[in-house]
C-alpha positions as CSV (number, residue, x, y, z in Angstrom):
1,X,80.4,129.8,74.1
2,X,83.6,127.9,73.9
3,X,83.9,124.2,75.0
4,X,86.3,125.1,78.0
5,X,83.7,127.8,79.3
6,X,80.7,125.2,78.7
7,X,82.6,122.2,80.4
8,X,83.1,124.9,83.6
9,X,78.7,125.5,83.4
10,X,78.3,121.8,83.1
11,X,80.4,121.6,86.5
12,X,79.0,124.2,88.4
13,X,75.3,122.6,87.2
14,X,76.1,119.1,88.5
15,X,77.7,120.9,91.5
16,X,74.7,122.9,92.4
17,X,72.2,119.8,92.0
18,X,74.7,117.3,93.7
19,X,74.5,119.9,97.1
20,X,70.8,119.8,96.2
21,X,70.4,116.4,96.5
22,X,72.3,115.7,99.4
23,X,70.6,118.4,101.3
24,X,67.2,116.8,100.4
25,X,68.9,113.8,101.1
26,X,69.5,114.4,104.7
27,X,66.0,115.7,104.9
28,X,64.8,112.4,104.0
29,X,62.8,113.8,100.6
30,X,64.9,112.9,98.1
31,X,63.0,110.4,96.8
32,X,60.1,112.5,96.0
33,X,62.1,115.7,94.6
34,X,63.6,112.9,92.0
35,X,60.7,112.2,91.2
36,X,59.2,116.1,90.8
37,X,61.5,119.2,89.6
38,X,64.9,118.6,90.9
39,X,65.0,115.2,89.0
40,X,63.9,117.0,86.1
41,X,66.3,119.7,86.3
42,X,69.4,116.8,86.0
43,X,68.4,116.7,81.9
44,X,70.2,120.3,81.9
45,X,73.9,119.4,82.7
46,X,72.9,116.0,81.4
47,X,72.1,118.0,77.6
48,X,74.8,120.0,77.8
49,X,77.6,117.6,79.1
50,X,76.0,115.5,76.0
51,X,77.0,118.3,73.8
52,X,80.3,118.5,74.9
53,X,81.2,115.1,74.6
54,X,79.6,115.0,70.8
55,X,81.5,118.0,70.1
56,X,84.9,116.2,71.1
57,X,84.3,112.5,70.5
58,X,83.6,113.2,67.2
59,X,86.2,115.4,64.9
60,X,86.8,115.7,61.3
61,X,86.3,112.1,60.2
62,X,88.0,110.6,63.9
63,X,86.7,109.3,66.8
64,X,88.7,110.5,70.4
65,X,88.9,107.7,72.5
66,X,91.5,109.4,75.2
67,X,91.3,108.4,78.4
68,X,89.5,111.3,80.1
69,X,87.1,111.6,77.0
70,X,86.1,108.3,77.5
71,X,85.8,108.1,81.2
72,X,83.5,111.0,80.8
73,X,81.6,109.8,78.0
74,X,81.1,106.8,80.6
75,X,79.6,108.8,83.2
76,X,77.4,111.0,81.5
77,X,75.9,107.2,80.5
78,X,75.6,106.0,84.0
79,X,73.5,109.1,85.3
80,X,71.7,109.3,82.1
81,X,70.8,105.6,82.9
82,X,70.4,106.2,86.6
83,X,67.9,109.8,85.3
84,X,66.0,107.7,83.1
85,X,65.0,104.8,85.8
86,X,64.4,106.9,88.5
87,X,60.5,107.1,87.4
88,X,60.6,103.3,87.7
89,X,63.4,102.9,91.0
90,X,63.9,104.2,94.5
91,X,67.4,105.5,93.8
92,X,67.4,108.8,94.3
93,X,70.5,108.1,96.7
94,X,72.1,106.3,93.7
95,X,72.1,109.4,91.7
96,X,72.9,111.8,94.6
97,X,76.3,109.7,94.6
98,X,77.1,109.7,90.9
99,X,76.5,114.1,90.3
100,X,79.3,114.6,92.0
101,X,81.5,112.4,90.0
102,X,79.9,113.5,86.9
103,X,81.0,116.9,87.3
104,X,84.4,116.0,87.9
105,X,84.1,114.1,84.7
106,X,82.5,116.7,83.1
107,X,85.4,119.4,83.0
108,X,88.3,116.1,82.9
109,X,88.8,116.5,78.9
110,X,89.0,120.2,79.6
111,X,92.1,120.0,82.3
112,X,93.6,117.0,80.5
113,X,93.3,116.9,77.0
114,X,94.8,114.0,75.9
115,X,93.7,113.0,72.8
116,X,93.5,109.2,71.4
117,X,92.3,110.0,67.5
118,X,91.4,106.6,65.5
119,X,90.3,107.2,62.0
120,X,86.6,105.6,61.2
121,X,86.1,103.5,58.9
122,X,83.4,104.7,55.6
123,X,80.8,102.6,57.4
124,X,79.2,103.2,60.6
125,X,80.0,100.1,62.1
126,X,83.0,101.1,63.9
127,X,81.0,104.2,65.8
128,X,78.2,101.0,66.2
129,X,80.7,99.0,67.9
130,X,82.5,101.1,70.4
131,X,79.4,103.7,71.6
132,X,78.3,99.9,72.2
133,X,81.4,99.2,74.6
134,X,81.3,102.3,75.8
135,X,77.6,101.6,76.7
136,X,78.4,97.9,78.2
137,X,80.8,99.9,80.7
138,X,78.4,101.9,82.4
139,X,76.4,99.5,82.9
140,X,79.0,97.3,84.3
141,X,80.3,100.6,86.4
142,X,76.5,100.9,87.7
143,X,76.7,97.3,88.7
144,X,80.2,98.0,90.4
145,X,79.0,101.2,92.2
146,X,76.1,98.8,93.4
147,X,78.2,95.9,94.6
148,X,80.1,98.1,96.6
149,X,77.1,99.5,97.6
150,X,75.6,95.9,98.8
151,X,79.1,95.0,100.6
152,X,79.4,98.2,102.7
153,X,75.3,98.4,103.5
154,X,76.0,94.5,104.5
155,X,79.4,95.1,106.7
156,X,77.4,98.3,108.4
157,X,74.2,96.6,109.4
158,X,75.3,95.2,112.9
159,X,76.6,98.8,114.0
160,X,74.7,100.8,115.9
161,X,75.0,103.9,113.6
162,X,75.0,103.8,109.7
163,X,76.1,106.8,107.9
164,X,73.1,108.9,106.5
165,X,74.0,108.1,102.7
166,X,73.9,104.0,104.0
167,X,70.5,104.5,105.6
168,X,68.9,106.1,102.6
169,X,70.1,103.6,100.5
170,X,67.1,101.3,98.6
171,X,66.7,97.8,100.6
172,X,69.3,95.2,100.0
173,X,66.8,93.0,98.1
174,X,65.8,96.1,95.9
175,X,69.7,96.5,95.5
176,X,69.9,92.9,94.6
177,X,67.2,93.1,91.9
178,X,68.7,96.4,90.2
179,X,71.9,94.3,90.1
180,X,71.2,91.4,88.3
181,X,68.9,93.5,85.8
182,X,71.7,95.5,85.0
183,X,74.3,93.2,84.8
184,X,72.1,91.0,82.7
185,X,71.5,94.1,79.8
186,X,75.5,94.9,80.3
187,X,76.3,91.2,79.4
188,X,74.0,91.4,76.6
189,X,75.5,94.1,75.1
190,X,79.2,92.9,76.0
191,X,78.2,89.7,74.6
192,X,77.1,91.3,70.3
193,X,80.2,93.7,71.1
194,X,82.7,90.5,71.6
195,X,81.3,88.9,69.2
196,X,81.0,91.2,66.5
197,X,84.5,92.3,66.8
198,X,85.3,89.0,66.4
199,X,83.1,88.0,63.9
200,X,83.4,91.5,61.6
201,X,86.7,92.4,62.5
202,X,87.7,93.5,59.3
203,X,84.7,96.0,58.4
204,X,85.1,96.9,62.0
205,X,88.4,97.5,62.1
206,X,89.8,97.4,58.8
207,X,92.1,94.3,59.8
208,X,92.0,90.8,60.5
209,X,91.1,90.0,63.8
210,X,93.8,89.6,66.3
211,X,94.1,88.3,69.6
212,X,95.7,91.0,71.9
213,X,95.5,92.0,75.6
214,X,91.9,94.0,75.1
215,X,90.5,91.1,73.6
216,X,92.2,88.9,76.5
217,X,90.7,91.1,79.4
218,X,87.0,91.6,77.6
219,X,86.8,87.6,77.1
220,X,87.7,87.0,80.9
221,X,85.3,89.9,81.9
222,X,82.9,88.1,79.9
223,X,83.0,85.2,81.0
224,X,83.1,86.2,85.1
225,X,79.8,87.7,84.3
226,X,78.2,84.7,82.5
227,X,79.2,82.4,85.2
228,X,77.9,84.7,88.2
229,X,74.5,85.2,85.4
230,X,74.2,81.0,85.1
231,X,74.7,80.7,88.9
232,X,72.2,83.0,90.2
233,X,69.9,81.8,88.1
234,X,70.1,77.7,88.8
235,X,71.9,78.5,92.6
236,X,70.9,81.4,93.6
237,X,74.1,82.9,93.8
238,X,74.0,86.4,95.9
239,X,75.8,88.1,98.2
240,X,79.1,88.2,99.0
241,X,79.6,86.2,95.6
242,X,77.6,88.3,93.9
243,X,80.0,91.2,95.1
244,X,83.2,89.3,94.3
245,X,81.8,88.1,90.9
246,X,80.9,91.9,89.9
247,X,83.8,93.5,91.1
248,X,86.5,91.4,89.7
249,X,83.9,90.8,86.2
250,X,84.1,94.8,86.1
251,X,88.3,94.7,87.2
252,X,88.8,92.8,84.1
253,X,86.7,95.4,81.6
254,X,88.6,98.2,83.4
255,X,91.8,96.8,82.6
256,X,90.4,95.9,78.7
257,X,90.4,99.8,77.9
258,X,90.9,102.2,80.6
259,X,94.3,100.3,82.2
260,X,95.7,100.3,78.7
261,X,94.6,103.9,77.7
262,X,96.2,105.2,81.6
263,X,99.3,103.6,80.5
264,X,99.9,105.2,77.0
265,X,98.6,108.6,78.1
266,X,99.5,109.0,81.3
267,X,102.9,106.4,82.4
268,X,104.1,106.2,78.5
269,X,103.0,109.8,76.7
270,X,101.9,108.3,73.8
């Protein structure tokens, strides 16, 4: 089967289990078909969308960081994370929002194959370092997705009507928690990427390192997220500062990698 015909089954998978979810979602069972054989039945599109990116990512010695491979790579790691917690979270409603965009990412690299090939070095350290960046980002898009989540739940409480999707939604202080925990393992992992580009830069990258608009926008993302980190922790910080924090924390990580690559590929052609 080619990758084109693949990337099309990976869609209509995502598709069908996306409509699945939302139906049960309206029925107010979603939680407990997660939990049973529709949940399980997400590790298909999730295998094969793994496949696909694999089979692109990696070619003849290169890695393909082009914008749509990577935003795709990106997603399939934000509902495998959201797949694997759902044994251990109420957030069924979490994943019934992300299938949808996961099957537009899915068939992205098919529709716009820009490519973005940089040659690896003989060691595995560069593969290390950016699956590791790559990894940091959907964590930090999780925490993003819930942010937004916790301002529009919070903005919608006084009305008299929520939307379904809002009233399924986990409780605000379950919200909370999930936040935190996530953007604490994304900082972790932003924090040995940072620092081992910076401190290996040359069996990394083959080069010195250098101080460049990336490396600008990752230190400030960075650092949004270790100060909201240090003030929840001694004051509490939540809420609407928790929001603000994430969103512009994750703003900053966009603009590291994805801003850069939509400019090259998409406003410059290169």
């Amino acid at each position: 089967m080619s990758n084109q015909a693949l990337s099309l089954l990976t869609f209509a998978l995502y598709a069908v289990l996306a409509f699945s979810f939302w139906r049960a979602q309206s029925a107010g069972s979603a939680e407990r078909h997660n939990r049973g054989a529709l949940g399980f039945a997400v590790a298909v599109p999730l295998l094969l969308h793994g496949w696909l990116l694999y089979d692109t990512l990696f070619v003849w010695g290169t890695l393909n960081l082009g914008l749509t491979y990577a935003i795709s790579l990106i997603l399939w790691l934000t509902v495998l994370i959201y797949w694997l917690a759902r044994r251990f979270y109420p957030i069924a409603s979490l994943l019934t929002l992300m299938l949808p965009l996961a099957a537009i990412a899915s068939v992205l690299p098919a529709i716009f194959p820009g490519t973005h090939m940089v040659k690896q070095p003989p060691s595995g350290m560069f593969d290390t370092h950016v699956l590791m960046a790559l990894l940091a980002y959907s964590l930090f898009t999780i925490a993003a997705l819930h942010a937004g989540l916790i301002a529009l739940v919070e903005k919608r409480l006084h009305h008299a009507r929520m939307p379904e999707v809002l009233k399924s939604l986990p409780p605000l202080m379950t919200m909370e928690t999930l936040l935190f925990r996530v953007i604490g393992a994304g900082f972790v992992i932003l924090t040995v990427t940072v620092a081992s580009g910076f401190l290996f830069s040359e069996q990394i990258f083959g080069h010195p390192w250098q101080f460049t608009h990336k490396v600008l926008f990752g230190v400030l993302s960075w650092g949004v997220f270790g100060v909201l980190l240090l003030g929840h922790y001694f004051y509490g910080w939540r809420g609407h500062t928790a929001v603000r924090l994430t969103l512009s924390g994750f703003a900053f990580l966009v603009l590291a990698y994805l801003g850069s690559q939509f400019v090259l590929e998409v406003i410059l052609h290169r």
